[in-house]
C-alpha positions as a LaTeX table, in Angstrom:
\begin{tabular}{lrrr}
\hline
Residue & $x$ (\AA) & $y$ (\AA) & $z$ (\AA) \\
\hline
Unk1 & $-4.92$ & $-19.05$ & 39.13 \\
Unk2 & $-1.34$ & $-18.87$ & 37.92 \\
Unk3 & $-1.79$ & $-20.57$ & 34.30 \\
Unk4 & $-5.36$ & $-18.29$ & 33.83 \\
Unk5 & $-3.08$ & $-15.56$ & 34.58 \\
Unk6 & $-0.16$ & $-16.90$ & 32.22 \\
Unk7 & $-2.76$ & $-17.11$ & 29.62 \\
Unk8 & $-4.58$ & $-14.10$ & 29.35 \\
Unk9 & $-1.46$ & $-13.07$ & 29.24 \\
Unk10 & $-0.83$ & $-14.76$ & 26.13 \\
Unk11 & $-3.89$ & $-14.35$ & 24.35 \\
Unk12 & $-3.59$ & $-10.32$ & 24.98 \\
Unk13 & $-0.48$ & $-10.37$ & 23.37 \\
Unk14 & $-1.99$ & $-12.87$ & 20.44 \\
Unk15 & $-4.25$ & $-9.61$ & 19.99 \\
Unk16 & $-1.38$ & $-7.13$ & 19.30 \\
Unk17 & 0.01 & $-5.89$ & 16.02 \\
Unk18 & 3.18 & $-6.10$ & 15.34 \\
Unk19 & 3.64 & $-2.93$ & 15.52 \\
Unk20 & 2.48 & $-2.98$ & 18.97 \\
Unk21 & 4.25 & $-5.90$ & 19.98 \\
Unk22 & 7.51 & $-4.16$ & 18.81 \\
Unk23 & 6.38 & $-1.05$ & 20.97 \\
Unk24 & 5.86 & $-3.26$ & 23.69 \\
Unk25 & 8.99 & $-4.94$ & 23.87 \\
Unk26 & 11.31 & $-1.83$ & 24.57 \\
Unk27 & 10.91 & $-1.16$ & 28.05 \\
Unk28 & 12.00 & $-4.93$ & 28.64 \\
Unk29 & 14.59 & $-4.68$ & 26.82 \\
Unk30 & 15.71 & $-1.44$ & 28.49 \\
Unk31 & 15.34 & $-2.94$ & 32.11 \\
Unk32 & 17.27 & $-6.62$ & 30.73 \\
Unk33 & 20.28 & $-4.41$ & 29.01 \\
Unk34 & 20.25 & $-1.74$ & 32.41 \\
Unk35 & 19.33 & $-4.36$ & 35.52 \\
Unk36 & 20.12 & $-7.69$ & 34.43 \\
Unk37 & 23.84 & $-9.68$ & 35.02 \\
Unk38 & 25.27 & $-6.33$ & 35.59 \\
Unk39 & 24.17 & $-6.15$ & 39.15 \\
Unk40 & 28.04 & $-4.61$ & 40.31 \\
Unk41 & 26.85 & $-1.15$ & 42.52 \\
Unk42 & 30.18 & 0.72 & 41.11 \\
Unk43 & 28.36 & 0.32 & 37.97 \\
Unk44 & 25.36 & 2.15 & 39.17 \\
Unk45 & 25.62 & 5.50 & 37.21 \\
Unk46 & 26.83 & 4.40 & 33.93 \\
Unk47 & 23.98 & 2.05 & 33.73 \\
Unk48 & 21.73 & 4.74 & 34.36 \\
Unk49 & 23.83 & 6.59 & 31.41 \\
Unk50 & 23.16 & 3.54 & 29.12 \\
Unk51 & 19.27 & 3.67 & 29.54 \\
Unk52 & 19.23 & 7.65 & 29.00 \\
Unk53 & 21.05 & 6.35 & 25.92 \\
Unk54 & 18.46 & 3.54 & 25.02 \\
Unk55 & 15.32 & 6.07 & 26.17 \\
Unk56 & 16.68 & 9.22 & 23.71 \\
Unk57 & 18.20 & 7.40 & 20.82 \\
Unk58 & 16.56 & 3.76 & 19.78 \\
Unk59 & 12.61 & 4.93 & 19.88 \\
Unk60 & 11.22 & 7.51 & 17.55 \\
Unk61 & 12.16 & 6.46 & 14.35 \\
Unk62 & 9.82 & 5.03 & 11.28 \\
Unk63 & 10.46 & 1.45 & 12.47 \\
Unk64 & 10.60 & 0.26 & 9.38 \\
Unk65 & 13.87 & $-1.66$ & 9.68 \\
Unk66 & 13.20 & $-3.06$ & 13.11 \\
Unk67 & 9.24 & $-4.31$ & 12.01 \\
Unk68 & 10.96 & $-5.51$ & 8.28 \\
Unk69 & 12.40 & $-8.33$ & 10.15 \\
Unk70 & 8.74 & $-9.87$ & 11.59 \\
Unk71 & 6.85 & $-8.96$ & 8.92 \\
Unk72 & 10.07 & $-10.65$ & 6.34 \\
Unk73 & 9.94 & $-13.71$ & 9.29 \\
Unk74 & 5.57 & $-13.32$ & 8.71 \\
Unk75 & 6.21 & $-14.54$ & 4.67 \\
Unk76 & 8.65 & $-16.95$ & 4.85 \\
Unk77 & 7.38 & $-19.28$ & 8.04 \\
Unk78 & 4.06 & $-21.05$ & 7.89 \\
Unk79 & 2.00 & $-19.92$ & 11.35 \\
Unk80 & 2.22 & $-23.33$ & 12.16 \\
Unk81 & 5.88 & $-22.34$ & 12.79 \\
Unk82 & 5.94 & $-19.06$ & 14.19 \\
Unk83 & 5.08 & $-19.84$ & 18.16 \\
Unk84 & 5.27 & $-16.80$ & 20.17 \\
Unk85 & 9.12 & $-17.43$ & 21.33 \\
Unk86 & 10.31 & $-17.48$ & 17.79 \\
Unk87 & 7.81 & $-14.00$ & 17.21 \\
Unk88 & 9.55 & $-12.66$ & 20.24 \\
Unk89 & 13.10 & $-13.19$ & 18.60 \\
Unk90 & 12.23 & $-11.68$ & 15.54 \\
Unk91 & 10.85 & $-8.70$ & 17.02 \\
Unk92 & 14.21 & $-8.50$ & 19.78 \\
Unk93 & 16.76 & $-9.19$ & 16.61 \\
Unk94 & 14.35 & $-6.29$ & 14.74 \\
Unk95 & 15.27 & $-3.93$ & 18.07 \\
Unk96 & 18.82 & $-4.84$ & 17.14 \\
Unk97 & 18.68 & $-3.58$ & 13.98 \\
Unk98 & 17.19 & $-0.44$ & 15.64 \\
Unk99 & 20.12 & 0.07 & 18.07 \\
Unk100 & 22.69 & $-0.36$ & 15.32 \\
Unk101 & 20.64 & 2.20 & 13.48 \\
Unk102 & 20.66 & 4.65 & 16.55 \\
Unk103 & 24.71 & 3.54 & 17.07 \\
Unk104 & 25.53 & 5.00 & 13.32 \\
Unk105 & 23.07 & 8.36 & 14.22 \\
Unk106 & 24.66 & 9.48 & 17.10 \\
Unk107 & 27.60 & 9.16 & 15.67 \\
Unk108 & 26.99 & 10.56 & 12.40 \\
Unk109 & 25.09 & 13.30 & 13.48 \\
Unk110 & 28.75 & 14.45 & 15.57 \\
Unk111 & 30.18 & 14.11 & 11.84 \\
Unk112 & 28.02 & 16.25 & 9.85 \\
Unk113 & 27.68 & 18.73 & 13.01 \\
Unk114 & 23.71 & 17.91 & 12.68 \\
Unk115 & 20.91 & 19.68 & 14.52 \\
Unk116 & 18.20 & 17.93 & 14.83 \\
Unk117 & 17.37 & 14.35 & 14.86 \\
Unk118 & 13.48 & 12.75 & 14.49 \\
Unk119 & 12.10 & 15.94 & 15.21 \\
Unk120 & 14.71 & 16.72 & 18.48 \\
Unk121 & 17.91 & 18.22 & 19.31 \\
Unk122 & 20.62 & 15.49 & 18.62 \\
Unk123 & 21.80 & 13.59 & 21.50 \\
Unk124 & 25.21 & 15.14 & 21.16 \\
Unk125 & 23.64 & 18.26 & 21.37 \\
Unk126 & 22.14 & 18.19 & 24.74 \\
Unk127 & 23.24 & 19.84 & 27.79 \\
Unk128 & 26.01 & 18.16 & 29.19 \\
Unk129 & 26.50 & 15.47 & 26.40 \\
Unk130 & 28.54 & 16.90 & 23.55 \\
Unk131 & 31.57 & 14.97 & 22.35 \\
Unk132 & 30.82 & 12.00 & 25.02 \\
Unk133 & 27.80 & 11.22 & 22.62 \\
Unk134 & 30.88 & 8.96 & 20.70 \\
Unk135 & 31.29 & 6.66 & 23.74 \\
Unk136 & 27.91 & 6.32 & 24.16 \\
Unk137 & 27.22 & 5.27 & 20.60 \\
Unk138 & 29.50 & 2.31 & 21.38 \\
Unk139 & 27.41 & 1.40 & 24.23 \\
Unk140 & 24.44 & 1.12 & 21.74 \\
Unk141 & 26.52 & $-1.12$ & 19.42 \\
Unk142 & 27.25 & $-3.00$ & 22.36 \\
Unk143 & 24.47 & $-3.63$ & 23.34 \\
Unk144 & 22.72 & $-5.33$ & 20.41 \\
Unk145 & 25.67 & $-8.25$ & 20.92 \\
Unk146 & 24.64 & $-8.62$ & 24.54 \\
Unk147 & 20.81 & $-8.98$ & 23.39 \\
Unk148 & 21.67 & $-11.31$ & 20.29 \\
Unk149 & 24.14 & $-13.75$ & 23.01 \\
Unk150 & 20.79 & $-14.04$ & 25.45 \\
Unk151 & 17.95 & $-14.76$ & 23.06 \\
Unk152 & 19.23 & $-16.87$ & 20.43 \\
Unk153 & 22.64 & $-18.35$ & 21.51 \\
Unk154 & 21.00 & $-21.35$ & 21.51 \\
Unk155 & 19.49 & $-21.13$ & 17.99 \\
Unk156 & 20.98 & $-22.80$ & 15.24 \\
Unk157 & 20.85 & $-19.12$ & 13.26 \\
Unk158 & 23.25 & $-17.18$ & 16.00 \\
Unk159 & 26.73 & $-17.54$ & 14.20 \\
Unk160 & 24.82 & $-16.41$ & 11.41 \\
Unk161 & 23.61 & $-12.88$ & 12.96 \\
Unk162 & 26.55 & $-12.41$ & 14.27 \\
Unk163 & 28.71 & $-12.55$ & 11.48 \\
Unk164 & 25.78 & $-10.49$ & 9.44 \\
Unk165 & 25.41 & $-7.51$ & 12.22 \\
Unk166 & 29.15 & $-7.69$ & 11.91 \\
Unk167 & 29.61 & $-7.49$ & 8.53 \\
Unk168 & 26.87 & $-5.22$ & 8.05 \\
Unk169 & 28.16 & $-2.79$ & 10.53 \\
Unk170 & 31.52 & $-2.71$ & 8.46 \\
Unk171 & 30.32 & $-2.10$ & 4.95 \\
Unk172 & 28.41 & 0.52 & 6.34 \\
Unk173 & 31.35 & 1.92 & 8.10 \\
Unk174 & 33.19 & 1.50 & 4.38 \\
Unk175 & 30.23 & 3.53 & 2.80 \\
Unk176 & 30.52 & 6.14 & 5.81 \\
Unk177 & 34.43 & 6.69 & 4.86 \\
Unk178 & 33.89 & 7.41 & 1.51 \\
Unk179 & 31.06 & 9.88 & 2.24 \\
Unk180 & 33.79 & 11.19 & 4.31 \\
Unk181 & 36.36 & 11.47 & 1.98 \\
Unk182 & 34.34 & 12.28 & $-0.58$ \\
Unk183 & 33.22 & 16.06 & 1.31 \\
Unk184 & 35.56 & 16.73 & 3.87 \\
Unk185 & 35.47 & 19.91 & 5.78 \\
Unk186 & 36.01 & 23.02 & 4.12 \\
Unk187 & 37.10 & 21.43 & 0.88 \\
Unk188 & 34.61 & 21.45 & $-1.46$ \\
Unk189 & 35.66 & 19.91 & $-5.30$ \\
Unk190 & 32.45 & 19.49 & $-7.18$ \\
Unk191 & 34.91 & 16.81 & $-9.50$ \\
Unk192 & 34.42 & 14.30 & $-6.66$ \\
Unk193 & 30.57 & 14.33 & $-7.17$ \\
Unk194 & 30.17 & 11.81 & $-9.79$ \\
Unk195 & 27.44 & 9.01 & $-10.10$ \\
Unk196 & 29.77 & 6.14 & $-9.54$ \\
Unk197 & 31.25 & 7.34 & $-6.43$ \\
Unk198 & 27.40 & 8.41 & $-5.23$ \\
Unk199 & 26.36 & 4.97 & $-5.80$ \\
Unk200 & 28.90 & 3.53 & $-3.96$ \\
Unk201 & 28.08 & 5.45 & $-1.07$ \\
Unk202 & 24.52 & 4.72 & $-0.85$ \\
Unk203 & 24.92 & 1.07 & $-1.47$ \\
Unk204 & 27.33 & 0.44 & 1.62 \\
Unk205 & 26.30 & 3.21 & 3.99 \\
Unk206 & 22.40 & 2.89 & 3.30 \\
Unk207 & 21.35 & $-0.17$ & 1.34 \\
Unk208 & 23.10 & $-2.91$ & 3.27 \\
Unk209 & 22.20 & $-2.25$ & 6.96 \\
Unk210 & 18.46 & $-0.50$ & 5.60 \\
Unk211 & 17.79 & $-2.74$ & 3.50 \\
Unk212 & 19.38 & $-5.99$ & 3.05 \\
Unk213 & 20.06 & $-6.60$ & 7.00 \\
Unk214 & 16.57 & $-6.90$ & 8.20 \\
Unk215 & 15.56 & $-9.30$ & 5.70 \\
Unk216 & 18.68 & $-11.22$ & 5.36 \\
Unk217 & 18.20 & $-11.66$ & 9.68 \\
Unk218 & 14.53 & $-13.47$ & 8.87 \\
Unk219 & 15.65 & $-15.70$ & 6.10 \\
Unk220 & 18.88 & $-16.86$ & 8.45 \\
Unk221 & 15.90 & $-17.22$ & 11.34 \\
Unk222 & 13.35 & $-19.18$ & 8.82 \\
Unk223 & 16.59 & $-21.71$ & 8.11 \\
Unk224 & 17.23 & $-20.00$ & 4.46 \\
Unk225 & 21.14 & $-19.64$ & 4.72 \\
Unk226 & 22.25 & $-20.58$ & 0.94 \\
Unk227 & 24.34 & $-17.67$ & $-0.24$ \\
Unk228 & 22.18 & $-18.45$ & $-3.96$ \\
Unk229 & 19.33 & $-17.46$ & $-2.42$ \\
Unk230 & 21.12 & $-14.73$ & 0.02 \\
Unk231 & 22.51 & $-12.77$ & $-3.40$ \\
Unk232 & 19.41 & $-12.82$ & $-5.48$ \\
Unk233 & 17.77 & $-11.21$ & $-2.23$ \\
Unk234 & 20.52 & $-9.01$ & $-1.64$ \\
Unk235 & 20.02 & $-8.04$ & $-6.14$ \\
Unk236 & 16.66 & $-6.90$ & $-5.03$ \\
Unk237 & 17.03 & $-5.32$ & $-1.73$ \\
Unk238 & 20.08 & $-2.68$ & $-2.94$ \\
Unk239 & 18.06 & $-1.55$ & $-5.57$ \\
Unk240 & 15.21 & $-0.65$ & $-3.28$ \\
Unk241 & 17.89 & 1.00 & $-0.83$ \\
Unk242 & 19.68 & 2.93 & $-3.89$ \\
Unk243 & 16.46 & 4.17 & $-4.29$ \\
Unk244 & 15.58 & 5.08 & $-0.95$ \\
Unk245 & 18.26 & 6.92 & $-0.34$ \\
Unk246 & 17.85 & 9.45 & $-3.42$ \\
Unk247 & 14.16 & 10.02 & $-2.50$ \\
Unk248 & 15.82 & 10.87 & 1.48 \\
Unk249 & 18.44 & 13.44 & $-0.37$ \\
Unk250 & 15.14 & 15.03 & $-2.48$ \\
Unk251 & 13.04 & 15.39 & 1.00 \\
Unk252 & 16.23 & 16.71 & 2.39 \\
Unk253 & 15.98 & 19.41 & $-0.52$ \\
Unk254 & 12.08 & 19.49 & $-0.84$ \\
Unk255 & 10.40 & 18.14 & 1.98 \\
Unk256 & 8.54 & 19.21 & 4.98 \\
Unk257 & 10.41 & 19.64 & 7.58 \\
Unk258 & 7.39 & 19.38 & 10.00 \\
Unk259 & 6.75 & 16.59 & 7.98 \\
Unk260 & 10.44 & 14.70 & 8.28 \\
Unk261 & 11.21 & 15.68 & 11.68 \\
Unk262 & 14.36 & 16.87 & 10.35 \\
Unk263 & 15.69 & 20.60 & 8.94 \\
Unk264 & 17.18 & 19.26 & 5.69 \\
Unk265 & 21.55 & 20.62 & 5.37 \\
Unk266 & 22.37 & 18.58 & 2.24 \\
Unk267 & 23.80 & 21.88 & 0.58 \\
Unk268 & 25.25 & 23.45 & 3.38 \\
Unk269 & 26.99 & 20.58 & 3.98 \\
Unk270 & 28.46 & 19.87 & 0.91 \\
Unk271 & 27.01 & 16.61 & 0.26 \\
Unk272 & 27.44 & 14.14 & $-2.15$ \\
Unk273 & 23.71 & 13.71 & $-2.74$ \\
Unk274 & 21.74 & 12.90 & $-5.83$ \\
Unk275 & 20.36 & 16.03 & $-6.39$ \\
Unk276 & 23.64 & 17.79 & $-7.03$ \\
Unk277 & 25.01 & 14.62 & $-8.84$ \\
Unk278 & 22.65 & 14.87 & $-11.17$ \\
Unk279 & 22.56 & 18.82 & $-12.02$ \\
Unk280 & 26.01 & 18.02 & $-12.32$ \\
Unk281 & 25.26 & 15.83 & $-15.53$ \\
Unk282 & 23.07 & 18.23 & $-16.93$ \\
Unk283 & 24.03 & 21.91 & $-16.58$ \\
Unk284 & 26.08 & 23.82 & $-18.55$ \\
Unk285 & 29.26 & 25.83 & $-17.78$ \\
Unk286 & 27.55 & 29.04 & $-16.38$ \\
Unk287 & 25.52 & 27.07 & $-13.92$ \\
Unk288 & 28.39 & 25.04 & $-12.73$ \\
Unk289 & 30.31 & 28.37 & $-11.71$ \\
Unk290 & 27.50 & 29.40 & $-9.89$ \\
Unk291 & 26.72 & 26.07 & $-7.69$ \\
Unk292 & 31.08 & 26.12 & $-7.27$ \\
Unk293 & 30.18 & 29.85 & $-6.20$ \\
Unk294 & 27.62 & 28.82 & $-4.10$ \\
Unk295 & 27.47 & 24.83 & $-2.92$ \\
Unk296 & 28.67 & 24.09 & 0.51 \\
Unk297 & 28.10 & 27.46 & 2.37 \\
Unk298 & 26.16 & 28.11 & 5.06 \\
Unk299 & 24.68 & 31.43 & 4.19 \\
Unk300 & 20.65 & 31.60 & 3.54 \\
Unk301 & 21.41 & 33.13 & 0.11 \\
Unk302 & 23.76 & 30.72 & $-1.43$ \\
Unk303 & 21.50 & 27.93 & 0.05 \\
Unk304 & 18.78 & 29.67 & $-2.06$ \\
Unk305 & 20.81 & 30.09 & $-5.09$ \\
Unk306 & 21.35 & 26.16 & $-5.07$ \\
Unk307 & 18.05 & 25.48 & $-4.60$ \\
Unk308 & 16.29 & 28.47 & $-7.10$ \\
Unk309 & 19.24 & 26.20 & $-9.92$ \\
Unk310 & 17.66 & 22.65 & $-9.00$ \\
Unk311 & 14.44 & 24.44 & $-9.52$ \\
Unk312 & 15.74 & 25.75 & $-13.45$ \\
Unk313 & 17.00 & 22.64 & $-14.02$ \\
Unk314 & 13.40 & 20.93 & $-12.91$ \\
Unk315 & 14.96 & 18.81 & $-10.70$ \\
Unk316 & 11.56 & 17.61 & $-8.95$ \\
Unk317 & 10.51 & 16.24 & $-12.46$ \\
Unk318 & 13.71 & 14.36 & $-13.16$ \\
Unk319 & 13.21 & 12.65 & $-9.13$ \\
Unk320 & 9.61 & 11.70 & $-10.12$ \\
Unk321 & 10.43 & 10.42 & $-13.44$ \\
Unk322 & 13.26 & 8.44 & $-11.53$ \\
Unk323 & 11.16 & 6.98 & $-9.18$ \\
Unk324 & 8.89 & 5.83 & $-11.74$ \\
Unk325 & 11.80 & 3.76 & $-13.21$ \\
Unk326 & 13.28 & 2.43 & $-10.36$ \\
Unk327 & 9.89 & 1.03 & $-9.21$ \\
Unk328 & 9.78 & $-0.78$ & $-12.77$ \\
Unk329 & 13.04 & $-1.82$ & $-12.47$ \\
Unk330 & 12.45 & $-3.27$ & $-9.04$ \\
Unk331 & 9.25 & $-5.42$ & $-10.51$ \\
Unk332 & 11.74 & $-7.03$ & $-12.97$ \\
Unk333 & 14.30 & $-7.95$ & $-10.30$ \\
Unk334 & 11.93 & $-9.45$ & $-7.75$ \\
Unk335 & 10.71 & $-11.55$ & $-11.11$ \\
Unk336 & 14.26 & $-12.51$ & $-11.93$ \\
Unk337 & 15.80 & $-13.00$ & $-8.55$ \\
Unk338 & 12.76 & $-13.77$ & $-6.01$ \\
Unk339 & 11.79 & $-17.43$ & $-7.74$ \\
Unk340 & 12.21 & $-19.50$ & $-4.41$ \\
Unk341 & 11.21 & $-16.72$ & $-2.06$ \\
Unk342 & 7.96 & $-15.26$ & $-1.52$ \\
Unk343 & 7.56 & $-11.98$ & $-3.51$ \\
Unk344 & 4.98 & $-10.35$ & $-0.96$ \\
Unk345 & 8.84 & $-9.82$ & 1.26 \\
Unk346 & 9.71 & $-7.23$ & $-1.30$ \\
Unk347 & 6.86 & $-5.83$ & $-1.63$ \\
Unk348 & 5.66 & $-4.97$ & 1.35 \\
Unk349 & 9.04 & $-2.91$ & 1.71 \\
Unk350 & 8.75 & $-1.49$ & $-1.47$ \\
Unk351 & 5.17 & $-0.31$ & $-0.74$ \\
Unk352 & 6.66 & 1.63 & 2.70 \\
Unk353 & 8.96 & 3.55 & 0.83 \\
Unk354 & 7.59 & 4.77 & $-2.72$ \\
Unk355 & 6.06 & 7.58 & $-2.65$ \\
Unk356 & 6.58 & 8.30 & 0.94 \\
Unk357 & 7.04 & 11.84 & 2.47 \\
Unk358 & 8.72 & 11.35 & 5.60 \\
\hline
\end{tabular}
């Protein structure tokens, strides 16, 4: 009766999506990270902190980081090769990916003194979390090294993941400081808004850990670990996370909120985003007074001025036209750069993200 049992086991979870799979995998990973090895009593209520932690902050997002590592794994493996252990790894190192994403949220949601988060109040902003949000960010963090040492110490790919969630995790860090320092608090200097430095954010804050990470994980995990072949991945994948990132500032600007889950603060916050990089370029001396006069404050009315300027200045047009490009652009890389590797990994990312609302 055991081995029937063990089996229709199996085949149910043969009959998943990945999607579901993925789903299905959290609360095991909650109860290993919250009940497993750590069995010391004293430990009790900080372990009971750690799965509020997982239960508020890892679920709820698109996914589309955390599923980019099957579906990359999917392309590059025969199914001859893919038995359900090595699915199982992909999908835990795609949860990974997930709590580093959550890790960088929490915290940067303290930094830009965010609201809401996915549609919810931010975890820092919950009753009785506030400023002890930042320790439990590292907990997340820490707990994507504890998963990677149990399911694939053994694998001939776990030196590699390491080093990649750790390098990862600092050029995004790198791309976080400049944000940073590029709007700091109360100081707003419209002369550090230029293209350059906007570029430089997005492709170490956004395009590395978004982009690049999740496939990078599958081709270490499918035995692809020439840097060649790494870089002309790596060509391909920045350019789809530089462009990701300036169609999240536009829905930040000219989305739905119902829609995005999230009250867009770009302007109020004096962001370095693409939007006001790129009126930059274009307007003339009048209109630069008035976004100085205006960009960075909190009141509804200078919000609206901003936004009534992007709208002279046709702003939605130039995004669209944009896109358009990049997407061409993108075509040409994956023919340049994607010879040895399948092109259906790019673009099934690239179909998630262009033209997406949310």
């Amino acid at each position: 009766m055991g081995d029937n049992t063990c089996n229709g086991t199996h085949t149910k979870k043969a009959l998943l999506s990945d999607p579901q799979l993925f789903e299905a995998q959290f609360d095991e990973l909650v109860t290993e990270l919250t009940k497993r090895d750590l069995n010391d009593p004293v430990l009790a209520d900080a372990l009971n902190r750690l799965r509020e932690v997982l239960v508020y902050n890892a679920p709820g997002g698109k996914r589309n980081r955390g599923l980019s590592v099957i579906g990359s794994l999917r392309e590059l493996l025969p199914p001859s090769q893919l038995t359900q252990d090595t699915v199982q790894r992909a999908l835990l190192v795609g949860w990974c990916i997930e709590l580093l994403q959550a890790f960088f949220l929490v915290a940067d949601d303290i930094m830009d003194a965010s609201v809401t988060r996915r549609g919810q109040p931010c975890w820092y902003k919950k009753d009785g979390i506030g400023l002890d949000a930042i320790n439990d960010s590292f907990l997340l963090e820490a707990s994507i090294y504890r998963l990677l040492r149990r399911h694939c110490r053994d694998q001939p790919y776990y030196v590699h993941l390491l080093e990649l969630f750790t390098e990862t995790s600092f050029q995004t860090e790198l791309g976080q400081a400049l944000d940073l320092m590029t709007a700091p608090p109360g100081q707003i200097d419209l002369n550090r808004f230029t293209m350059e430095r906007y570029k430089a954010i997005v492709k170490y804050k956004t395009a590395f850990y978004s982009f690049y990470l999740p496939v990078a994980a599958a081709m270490y995990m499918a035995g692809i670990k020439s840097e060649e072949e790494h870089n002309n991945a790596k060509h391909i994948l920045l350019e789809m996370g530089e462009f990701f990132q300036i169609q999240d500032d536009y829905l930040d600007c000219y989305g739905d909120p119902a829609v995005t889950g999230k009250i867009g603060t770009d302007i109020q916050d004096n962001k370095c985003s693409w939007l006001v990089v790129t009126a930059l370029e274009i307007m003339t001396p009048d209109q630069r007074a008035e976004l100085e006069a205006c960009y960075g404050r909190h009141d509804e009315a200078s919000v609206e001025k901003v936004k009534a300027l992007y709208n002279i200045l046709q702003m939605p047009t130039l995004y669209h036209k944009y896109e358009d490009e990049s997407y061409q652009r993108l075509q040409k890389l994956i023919a340049r750069h994607a010879q040895s590797l399948p092109h259906s990994v790019f673009l099934n990312f690239a179909k998630k993200i262009y033209k997406r609302n949310k």
